[in-house]
KOLVORO-452290 format. One line per 4 residues: for each residue x negated, y, z of C-alpha. Coordinates in pm, 1 decimal. Layout:
KOLVORO-452290
X:Y:Z; ...
end
This chain:
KOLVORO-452290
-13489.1:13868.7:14011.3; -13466.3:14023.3:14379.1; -13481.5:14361.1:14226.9; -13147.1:14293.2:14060.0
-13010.7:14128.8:14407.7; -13122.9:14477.8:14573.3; -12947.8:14673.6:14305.1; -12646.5:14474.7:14315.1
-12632.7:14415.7:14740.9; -12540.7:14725.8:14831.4; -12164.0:14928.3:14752.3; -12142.8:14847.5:14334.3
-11818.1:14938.0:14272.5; -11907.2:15213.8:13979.1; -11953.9:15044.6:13620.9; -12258.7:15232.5:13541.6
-12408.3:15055.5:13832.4; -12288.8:14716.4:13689.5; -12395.5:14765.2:13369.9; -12781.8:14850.7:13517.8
-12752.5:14504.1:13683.9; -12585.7:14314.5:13403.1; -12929.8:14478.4:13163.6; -13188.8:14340.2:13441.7
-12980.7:13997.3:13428.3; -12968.8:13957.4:13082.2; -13353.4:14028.6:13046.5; -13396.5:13748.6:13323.2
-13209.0:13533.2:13182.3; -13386.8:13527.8:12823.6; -13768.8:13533.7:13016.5; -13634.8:13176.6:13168.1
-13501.8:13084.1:12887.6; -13789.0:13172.4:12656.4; -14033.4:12968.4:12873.1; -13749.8:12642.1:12935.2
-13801.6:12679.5:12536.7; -14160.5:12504.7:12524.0; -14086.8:12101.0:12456.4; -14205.6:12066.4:12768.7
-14559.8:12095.1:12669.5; -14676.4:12238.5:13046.3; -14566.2:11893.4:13167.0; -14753.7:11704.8:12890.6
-15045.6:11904.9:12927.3; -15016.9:11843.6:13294.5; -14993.3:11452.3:13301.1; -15215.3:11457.1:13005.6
-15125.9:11399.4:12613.4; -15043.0:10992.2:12561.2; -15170.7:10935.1:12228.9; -15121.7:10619.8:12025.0
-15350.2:10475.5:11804.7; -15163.1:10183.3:11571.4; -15249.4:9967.6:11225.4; -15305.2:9687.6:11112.6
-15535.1:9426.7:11244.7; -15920.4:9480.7:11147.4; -15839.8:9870.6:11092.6; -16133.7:9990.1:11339.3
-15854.3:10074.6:11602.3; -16084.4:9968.1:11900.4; -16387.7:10130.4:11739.0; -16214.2:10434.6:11724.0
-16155.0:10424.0:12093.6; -16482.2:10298.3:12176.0; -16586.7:10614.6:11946.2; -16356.0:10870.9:12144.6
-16514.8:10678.9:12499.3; -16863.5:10683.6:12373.1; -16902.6:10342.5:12530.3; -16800.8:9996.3:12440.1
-16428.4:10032.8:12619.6; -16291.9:9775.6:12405.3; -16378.4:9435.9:12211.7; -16449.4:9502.7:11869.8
-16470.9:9196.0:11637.6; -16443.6:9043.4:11267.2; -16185.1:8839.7:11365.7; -15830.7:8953.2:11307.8
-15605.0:9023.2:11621.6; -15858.1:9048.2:11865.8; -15715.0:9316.0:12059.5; -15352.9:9194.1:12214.3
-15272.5:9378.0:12465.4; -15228.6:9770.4:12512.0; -15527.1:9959.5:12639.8; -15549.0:10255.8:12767.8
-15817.8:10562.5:12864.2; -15800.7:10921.8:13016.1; -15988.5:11112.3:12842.3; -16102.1:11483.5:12749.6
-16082.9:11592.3:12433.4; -16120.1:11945.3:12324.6; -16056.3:12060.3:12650.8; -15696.1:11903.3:12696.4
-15597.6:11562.9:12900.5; -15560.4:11300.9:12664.9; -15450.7:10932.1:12754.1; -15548.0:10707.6:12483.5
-15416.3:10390.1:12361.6; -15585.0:10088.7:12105.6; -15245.0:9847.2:12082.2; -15272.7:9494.5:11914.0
-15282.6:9558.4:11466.9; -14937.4:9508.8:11395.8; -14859.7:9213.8:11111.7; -14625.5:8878.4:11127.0
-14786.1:8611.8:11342.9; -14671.0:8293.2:11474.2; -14896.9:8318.1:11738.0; -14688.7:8394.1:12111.6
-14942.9:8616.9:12268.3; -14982.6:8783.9:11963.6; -14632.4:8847.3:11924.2; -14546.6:9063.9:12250.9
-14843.4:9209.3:12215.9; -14742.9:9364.7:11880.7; -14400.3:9449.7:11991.8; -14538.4:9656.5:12309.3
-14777.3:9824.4:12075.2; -14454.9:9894.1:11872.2; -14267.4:10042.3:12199.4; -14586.0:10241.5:12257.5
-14588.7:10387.6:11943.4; -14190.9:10502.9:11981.5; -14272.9:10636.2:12315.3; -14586.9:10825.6:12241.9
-14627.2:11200.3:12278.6; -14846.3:11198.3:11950.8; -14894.8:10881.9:11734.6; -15229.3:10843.6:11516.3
-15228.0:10558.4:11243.7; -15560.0:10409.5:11107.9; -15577.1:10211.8:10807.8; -15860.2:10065.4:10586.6
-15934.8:10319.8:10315.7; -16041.8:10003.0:10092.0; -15731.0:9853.5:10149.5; -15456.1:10106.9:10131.4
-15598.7:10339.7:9871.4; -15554.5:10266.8:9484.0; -15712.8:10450.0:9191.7; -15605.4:10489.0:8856.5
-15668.4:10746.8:8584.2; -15307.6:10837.4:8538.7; -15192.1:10911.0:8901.8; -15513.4:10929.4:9040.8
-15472.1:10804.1:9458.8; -15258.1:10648.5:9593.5; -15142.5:10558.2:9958.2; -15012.9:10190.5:9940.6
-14908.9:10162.0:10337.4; -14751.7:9819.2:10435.1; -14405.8:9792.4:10527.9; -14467.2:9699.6:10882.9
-14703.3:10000.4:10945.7; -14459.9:10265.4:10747.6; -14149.8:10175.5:10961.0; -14315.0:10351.5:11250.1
-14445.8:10668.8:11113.2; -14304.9:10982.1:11185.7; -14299.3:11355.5:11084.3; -14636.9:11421.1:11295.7
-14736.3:11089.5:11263.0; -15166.5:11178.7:11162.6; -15329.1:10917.7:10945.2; -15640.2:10814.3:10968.9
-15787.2:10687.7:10672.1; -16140.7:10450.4:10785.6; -16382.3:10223.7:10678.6; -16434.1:10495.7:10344.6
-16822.7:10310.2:10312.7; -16642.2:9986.3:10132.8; -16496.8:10221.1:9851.3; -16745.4:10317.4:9571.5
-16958.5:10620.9:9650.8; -16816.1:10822.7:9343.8; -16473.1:10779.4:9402.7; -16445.7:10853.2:9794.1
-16160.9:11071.8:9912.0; -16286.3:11321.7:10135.3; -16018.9:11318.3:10419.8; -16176.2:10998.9:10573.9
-16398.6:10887.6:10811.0; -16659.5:10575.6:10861.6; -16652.2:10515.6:11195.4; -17003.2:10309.3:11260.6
-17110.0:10576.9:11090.1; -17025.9:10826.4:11336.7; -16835.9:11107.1:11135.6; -16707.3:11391.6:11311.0
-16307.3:11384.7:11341.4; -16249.0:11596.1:11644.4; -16113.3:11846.5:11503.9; -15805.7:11633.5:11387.5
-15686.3:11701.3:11782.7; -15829.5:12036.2:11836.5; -15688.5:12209.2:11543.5; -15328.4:12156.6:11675.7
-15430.5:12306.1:12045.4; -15327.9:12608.9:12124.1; -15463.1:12828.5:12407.4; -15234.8:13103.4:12503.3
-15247.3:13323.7:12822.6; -14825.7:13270.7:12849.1; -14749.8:13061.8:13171.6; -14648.0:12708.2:13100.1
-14397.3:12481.6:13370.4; -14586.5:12207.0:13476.7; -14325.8:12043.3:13699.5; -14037.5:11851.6:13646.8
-13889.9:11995.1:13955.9; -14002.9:12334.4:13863.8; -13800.8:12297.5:13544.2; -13449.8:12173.5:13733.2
-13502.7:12507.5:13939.3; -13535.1:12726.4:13646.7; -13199.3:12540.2:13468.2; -13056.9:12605.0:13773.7
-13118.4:12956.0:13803.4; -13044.6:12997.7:13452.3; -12712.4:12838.1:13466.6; -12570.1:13072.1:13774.9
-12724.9:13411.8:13578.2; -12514.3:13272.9:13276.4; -12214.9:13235.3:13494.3; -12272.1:13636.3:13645.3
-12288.1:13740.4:13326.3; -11916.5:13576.4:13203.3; -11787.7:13710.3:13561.3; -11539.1:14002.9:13484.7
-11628.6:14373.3:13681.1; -11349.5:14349.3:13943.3; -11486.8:14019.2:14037.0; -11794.0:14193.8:14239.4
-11813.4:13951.8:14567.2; -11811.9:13639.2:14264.7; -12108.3:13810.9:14089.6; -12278.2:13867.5:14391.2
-12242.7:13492.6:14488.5; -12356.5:13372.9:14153.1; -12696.7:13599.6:14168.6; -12762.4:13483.6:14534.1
-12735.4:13097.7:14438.1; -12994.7:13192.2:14116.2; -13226.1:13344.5:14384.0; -13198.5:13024.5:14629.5
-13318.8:12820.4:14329.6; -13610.6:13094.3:14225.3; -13824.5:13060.2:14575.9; -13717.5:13375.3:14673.1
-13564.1:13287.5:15009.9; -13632.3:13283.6:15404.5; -13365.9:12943.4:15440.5; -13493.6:12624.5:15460.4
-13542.2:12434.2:15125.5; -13240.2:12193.5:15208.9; -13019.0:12505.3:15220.4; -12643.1:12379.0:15213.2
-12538.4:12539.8:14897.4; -12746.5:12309.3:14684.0; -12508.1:11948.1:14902.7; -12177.9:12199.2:14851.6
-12225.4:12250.0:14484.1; -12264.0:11855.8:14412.1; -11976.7:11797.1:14642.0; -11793.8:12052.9:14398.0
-11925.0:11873.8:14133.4; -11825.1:11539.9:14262.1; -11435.4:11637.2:14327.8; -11420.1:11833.1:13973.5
-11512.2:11437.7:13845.0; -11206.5:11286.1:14022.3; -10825.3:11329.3:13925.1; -10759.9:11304.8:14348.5
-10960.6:11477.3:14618.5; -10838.9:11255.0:14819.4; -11108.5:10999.1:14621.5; -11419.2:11149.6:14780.6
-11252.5:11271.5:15115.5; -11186.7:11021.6:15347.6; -11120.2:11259.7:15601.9; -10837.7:11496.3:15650.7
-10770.9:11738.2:15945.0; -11015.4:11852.4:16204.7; -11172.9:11544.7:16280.0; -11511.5:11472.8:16373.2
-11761.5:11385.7:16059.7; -11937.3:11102.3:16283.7; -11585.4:10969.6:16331.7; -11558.5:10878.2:15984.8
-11929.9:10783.9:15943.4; -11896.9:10508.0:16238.2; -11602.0:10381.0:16104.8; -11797.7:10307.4:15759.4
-12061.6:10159.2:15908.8; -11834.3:9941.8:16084.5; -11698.2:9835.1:15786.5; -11994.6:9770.5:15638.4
-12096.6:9540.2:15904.3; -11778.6:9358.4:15854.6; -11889.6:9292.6:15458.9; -12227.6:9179.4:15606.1
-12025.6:8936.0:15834.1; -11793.6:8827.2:15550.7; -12020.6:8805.3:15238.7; -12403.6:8804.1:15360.6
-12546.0:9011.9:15077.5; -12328.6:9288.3:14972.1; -12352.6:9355.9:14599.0; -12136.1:9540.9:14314.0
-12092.8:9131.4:14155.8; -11990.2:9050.3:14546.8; -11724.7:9245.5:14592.1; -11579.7:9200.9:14213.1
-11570.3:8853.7:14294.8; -11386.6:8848.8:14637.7; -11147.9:9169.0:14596.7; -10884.9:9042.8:14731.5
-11070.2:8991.1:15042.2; -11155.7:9349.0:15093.6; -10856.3:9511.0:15013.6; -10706.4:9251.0:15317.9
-10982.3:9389.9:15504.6; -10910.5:9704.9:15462.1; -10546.5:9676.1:15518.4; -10625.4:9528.3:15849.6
-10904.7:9764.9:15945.1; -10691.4:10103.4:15889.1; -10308.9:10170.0:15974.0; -10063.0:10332.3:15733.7
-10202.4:10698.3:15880.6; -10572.4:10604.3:15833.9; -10665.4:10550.5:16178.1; -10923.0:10246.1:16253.8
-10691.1:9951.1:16377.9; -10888.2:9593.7:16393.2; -11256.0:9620.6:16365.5; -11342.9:9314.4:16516.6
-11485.1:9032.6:16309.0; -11432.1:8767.5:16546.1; -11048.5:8866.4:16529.7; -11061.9:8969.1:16170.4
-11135.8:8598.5:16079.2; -10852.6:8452.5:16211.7; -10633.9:8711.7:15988.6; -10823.0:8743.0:15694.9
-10980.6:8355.4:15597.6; -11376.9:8439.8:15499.2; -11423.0:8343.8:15126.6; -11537.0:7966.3:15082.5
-11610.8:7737.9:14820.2; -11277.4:7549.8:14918.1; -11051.9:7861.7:14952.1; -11152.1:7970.6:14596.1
-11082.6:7607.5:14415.9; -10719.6:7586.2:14647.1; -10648.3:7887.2:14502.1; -10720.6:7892.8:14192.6
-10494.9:7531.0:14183.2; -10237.7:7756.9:14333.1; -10261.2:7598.2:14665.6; -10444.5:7872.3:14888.5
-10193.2:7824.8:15138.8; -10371.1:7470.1:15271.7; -10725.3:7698.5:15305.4; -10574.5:7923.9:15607.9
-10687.5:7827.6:15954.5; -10538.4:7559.1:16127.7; -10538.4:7712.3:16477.0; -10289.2:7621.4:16753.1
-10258.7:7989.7:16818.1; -10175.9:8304.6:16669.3; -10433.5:8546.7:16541.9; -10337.6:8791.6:16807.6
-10224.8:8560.9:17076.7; -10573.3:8666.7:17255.8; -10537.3:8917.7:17469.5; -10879.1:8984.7:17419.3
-10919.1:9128.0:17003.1; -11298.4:9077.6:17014.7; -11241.8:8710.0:17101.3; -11019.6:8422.6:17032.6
-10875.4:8193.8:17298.7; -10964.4:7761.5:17301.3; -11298.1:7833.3:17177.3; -11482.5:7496.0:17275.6
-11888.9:7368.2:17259.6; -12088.7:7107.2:17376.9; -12325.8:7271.2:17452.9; -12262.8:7606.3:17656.6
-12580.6:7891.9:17533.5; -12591.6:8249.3:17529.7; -12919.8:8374.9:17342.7; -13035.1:8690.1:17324.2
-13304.5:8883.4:17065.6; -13452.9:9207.8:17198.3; -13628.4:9402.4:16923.0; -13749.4:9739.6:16969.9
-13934.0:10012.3:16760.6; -14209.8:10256.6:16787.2; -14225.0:10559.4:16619.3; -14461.0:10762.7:16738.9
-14737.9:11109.1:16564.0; -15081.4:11059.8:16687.7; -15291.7:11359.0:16598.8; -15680.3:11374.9:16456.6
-15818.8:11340.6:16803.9; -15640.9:11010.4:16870.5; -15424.0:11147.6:17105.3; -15044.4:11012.6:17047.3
-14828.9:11376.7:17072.4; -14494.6:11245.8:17022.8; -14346.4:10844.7:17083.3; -14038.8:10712.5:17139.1
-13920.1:10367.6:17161.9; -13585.4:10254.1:17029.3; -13435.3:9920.2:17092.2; -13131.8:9723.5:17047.8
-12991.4:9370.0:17221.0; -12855.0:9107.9:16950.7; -12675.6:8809.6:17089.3; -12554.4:8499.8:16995.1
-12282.8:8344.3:17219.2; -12159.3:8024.4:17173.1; -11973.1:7955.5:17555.4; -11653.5:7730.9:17592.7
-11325.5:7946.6:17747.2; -11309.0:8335.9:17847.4; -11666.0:8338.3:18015.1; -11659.2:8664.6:18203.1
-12055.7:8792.7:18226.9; -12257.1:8995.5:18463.1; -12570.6:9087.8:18325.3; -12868.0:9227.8:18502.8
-13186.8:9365.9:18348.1; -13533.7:9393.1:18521.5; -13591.4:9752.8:18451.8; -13269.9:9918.0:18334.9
-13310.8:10229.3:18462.6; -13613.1:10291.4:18210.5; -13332.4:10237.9:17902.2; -13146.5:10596.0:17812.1
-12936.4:10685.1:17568.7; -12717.5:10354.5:17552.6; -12439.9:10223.0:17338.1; -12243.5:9954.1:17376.6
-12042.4:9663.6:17201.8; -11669.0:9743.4:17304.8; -11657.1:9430.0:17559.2; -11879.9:9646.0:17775.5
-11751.6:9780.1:18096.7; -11863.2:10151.9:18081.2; -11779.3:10236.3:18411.5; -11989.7:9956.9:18603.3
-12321.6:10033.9:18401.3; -12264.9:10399.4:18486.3; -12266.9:10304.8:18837.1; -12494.7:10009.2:18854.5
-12689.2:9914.6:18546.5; -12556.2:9622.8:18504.0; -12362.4:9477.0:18175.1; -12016.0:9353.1:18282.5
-11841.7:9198.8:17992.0; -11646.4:8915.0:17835.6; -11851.1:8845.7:17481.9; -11729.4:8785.5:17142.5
-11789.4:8441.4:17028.9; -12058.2:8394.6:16772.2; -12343.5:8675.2:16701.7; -12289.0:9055.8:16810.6
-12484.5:9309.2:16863.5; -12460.7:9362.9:17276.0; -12599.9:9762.8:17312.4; -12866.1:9943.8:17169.9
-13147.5:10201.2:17384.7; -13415.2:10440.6:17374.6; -13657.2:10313.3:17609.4; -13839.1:10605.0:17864.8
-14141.8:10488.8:18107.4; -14078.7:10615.6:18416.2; -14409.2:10732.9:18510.2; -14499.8:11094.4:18527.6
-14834.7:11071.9:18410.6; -14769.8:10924.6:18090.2; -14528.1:11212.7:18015.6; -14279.5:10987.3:17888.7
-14501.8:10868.3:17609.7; -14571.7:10472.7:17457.9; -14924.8:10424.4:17385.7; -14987.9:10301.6:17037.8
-15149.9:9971.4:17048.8; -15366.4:10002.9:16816.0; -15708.1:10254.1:16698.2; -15760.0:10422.8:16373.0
-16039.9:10591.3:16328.3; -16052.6:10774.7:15971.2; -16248.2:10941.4:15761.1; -16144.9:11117.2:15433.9
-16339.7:11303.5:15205.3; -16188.5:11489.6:14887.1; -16390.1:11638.7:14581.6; -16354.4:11712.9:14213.6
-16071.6:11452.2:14133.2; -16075.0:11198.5:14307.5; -16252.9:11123.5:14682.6; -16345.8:10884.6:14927.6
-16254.5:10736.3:15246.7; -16330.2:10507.2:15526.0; -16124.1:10366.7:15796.3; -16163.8:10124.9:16082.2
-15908.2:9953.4:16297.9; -15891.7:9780.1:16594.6; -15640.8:9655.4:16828.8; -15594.5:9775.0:17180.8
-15379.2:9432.2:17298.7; -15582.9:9223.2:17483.1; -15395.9:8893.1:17442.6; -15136.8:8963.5:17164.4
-15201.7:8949.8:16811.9; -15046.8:9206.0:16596.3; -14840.9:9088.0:16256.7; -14809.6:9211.2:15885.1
-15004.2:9517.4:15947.6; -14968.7:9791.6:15641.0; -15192.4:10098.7:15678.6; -15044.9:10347.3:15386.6
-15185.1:10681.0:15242.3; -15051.3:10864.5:14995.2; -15292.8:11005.2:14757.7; -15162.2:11318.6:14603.4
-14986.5:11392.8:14272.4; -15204.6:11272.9:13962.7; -15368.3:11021.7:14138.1; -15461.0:10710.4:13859.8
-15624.2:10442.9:14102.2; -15841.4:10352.7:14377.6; -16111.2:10109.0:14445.2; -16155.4:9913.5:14772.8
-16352.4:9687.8:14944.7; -16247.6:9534.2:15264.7; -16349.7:9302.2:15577.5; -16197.5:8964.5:15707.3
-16023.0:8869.5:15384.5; -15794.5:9157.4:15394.9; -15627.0:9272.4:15071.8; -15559.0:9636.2:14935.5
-15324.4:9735.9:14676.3; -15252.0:10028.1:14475.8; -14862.3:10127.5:14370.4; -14859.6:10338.3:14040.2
-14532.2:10452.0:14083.7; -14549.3:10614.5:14466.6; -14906.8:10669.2:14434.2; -14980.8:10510.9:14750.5
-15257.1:10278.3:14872.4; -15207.5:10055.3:15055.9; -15416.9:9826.4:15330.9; -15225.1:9489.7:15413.4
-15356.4:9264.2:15704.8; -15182.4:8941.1:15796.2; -15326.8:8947.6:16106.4; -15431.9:9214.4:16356.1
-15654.2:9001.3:16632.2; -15774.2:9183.2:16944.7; -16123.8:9106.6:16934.8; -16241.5:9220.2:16592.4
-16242.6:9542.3:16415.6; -16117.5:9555.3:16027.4; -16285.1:9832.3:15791.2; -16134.7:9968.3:15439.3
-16401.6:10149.7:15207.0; -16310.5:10313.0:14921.3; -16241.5:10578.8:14651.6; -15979.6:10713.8:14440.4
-15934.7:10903.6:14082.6; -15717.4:11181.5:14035.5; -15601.9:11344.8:13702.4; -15565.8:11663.4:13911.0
-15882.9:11891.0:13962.0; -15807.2:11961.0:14380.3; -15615.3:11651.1:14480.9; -15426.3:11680.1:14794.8
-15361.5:11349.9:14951.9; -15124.5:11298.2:15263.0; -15311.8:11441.3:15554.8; -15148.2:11120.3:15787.0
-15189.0:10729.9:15769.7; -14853.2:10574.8:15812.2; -14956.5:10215.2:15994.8; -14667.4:9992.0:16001.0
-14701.2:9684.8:16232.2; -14496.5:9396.3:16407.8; -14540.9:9205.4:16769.6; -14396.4:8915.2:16796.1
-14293.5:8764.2:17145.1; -14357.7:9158.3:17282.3; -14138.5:9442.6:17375.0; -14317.1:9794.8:17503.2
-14041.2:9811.9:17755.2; -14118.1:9440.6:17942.1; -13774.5:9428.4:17970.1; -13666.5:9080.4:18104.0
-13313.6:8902.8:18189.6; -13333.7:8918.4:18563.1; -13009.3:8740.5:18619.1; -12663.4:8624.0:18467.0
-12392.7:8539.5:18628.0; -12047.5:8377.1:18486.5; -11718.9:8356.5:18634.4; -11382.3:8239.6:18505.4
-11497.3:7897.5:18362.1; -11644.0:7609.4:18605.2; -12008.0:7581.5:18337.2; -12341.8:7649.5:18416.7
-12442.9:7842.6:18089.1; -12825.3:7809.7:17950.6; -12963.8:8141.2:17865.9; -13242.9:8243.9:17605.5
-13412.1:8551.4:17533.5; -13708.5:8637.2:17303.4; -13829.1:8969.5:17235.7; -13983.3:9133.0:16902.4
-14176.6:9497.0:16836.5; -14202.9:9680.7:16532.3; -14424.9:10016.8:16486.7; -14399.5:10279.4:16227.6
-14691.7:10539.6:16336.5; -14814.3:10856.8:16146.9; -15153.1:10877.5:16265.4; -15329.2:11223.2:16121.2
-15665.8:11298.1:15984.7
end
């Protein structure tokens, strides 16, 4: 492929030259195509052949498996519908991957368990890469002297038999020795059948795609050499465009694998789907992006404060809220008008058990607020005026993050704490604040509710501001120690020491933890590690009651600890399996933690003063810490 892109960079205005890249296209194009042309059998081959073995009950299903395991994998008994579940093996037969499956003997039962398992044995079956069916040769095969055998297969077994389906006739040593068919096998007997699956293999030298990814690529590619192809000759600088996107999806590129093109052509793709571009645009004219991004996520926030959970069945059900919203939130030109909730509610009436049966009796009109004042009587839009309590408060949650890289060595390389100040005010009047914190000048980076007073935190650190009423979030931070030896860096409260050995499909590891707080105890710890594509399952053992837990579908284990106490030191032991020959597991823990009562930046309310109402306010503040840490091996 970058031969044609060579040929075809440079001046190819003459025909002949054309035609010379149009050859090398076409043969590209059929290669990819020849090899997208394989059922996808480098994939199976890859994840490994799922094989199905069904029947009826009693068939010598779970011997068969036991037989192909050459140890006693499953229960084998007289007794009809013993097996009721699906069970499943990796296995190696004839050189190729091969996950095996004994499913529950399929017949009508009134027993419950019995039941689903049959129809998940049926599912299997449908699903299956390659189905094998085993019946009782005594059973299923008739004699007579006119038609010689014949295959009498029940109804409920012949329903799921395909094209390819293989049957396996078993059990031949309860027929009469003269009159045995000689495609059958006797299980406890031990014939040899392996050749039923090997026959069918083919070994060829041609290179197979393995990946699913790999695949999309190649369709890709294939798609924009199809498209250079249909391009007329005058259209050179289209052709040219066409071959360079087939060589961004090839691998044979210096960009960066998020290269824009890919985002531009589903944007494309996106606004060809739509009768109005105007449907996926929400921004016209040279505006910034972030504009319109913090303008969503200000709307959003206003559906949080509205509904709680935000779902497709929420906002089907109170439409006619949103569209108010939105009608209040933008102008006729699309610029962001009200945004604040606080004055948003006394336009637009949240939704309410009572609003929804007035209006439905086609009284809505006794639901709206029965204020003494107009919704924008306040001079204030963030708050409303006559707000009254009992009981004056202003409380305030500080909860701050680590992220932070800590390399093999236990040295942390990179940390940064950010942090954010949630508050819920519930003061009588127009309380005008002055807010002072113990250590502002270690917080950078700062934003601000709109009631903040830019100018006098620029020139004082301090938070001058008249608050919303109810809960807002008051400024958010990214927290910097002032100390020049630490380099501007948190230390991780916490030691991991790991060790990780992989082999021949599968590995083992160890890992010890231990806190470095001395008097706080560390919450809902979760020490993560992915373990590579192919891996099928680990096995753990653990200290202090600690669980462990492996997720199929992420391939991640996973090391849960309720509690992380100071004094002791936790271990993990283990192993894991692998379907692939080299795993490659994630070469970094990611240990996820919380603090509660804690903040790394000690920040602490250090005084708060109110004027403009004749109240002594009580003030509250708690802090919280969360960590998300990548610690290497």
């Amino acid at each position: 492929m970058n031969k044609v892109w060579y040929t075809f960079i440079g001046p190819c205005h003459k025909q002949a030259e054309l035609h010379v890249a149009k050859e090398r296209v076409l043969r590209l194009r059929d290669t990819i195509a020849h090899h997208l042309d394989d059922k996808r059998k480098g994939e199976i081959m890859r994840s490994g052949i799922r094989l199905a073995i069904f029947g009826p009950p009693n068939a010598g299903k779970s011997s068969l498996l036991n037989f192909l395991a050459q140890r006693e994998a499953a229960i084998v008994t007289p007794v009809p519908g013993t097996t009721r579940d699906i069970l499943e093996l990796s296995l190696d037969i004839g050189g190729l991957p091969v996950i095996v499956a004994d499913t529950a003997g399929l017949r009508s039962t009134d027993d419950i368990v019995e039941k689903i398992g049959v129809e998940r044995a049926r599912k299997l079956v449908d699903s299956s890469d390659v189905s094998l069916c085993v019946l009782p040769a005594h059973e299923v095969l008739v004699y007579s002297a006119e038609h010689g055998w014949e295959l009498r297969i029940p109804p409920s077994i012949s329903s799921l038999l395909k094209d390819d389906t293989l049957i396996l006739l078993n059990k031949i040593d309860l027929l009469p020795p003269d009159s045995r068919p000689s495609l059958s096998v006797s299980l406890p007997r031990g014939d040899v059948w392996y050749n039923l699956f090997t026959e069918g293999a083919s070994h060829t030298e041609e290179p197979l795609v393995t990946h699913a990814r790999h695949r999309a690529h190649l369709q890709s590619a294939l798609q924009h050499l199809d498209e250079f192809l249909e391009i007329p000759p005058e259209d050179v600088v289209l052709a040219a465009e066409e071959l360079r996107r087939a060589i961004a999806q090839s691998g044979f590129h210096s960009f960066p694998p998020a290269y824009p093109l890919l985002h531009i052509d589903a944007l494309n793709n996106a606004l060809a789907s739509v009768a109005h571009p105007d449907d996926v645009d929400p921004v016209l004219g040279d505006v910034d992006p972030m504009y319109a991004f913090a303008f969503l996520q200000t709307f959003l926030d206003i559906l949080h404060e509205y509904f709680g959970h935000i779902s497709a069945e929420t906002l089907k059900e109170n439409f006619d809220v949103v569209y108010q919203l939105l009608e209040e939130t933008l102008d006729s030109g699309g610029h962001p008008l009200t945004t604040s909730p606080n004055a948003l509610r006394d336009i637009v009436i949240p939704p309410s058990l009572l609003n929804k049966v007035l209006s439905v009796a086609g009284v809505s009109g006794l639901a709206t607020s029965s204020a003494n004042s107009h919704p924008f009587a306040s001079p204030i839009p963030w708050r409303k005026v006559g707000v009254r309590y009992n009981n004056n408060e202003i409380l305030f949650d500080v909860i701050e993050t680590l992220d932070a890289i800590v390399n093999k060595n236990g040295t942390t390389t990179v940390s940064s704490v950010w942090g954010r100040v949630e508050s819920n005010c519930k003061l009588s009047g127009t309380p005008d604040l002055l807010l002072t914190f113990s250590n502002a000048s270690t917080l950078h980076d700062c934003s601000f509710h709109p009631c903040v007073r830019l100018q006098r935190w620029a020139r004082d650190k301090v938070l001058s501001f008249v608050p919303p009423d109810g809960k807002f979030k008051l400024m958010e931070y990214r927290y910097a120690p002032v100390s020049a030896s630490s380099l501007n860096q948190v230390s991780v409260p916490f030691i991991l020491r790991p060790t990780v050995k992989v082999e021949e499909r599968g590995g083992s590891f160890e890992v010890a933890l231990s806190s470095r707080l001395t008097t706080r105890t560390m919450e809902n710890v979760y020490v993560e590690l992915y373990l590579g594509e192919g891996a099928t399952g680990a096995s753990c053992i653990t200290s202090h009651s600690t669980s462990w837990s492996f997720n199929p579908r992420t391939l991640t284990l996973i090391w849960e600890l309720k509690m992380l106490v100071p004094s002791a030191s936790y271990t993990l032991r283990g192993s894991f399996t692998s379907s692939v020959e080299t795993p490659r597991p994630s070469r970094a823990f990611r240990v996820r933690f919380e603090i509660p009562q804690h903040n790394f930046s000690a920040m602490r309310i250090e005084q708060l003063k109110l004027t403009g109402e004749n109240y002594k306010p009580y003030k509250g503040m708690r802090g919280n810490s969360f960590g998300d840490i990548e610690w290497r091996w």
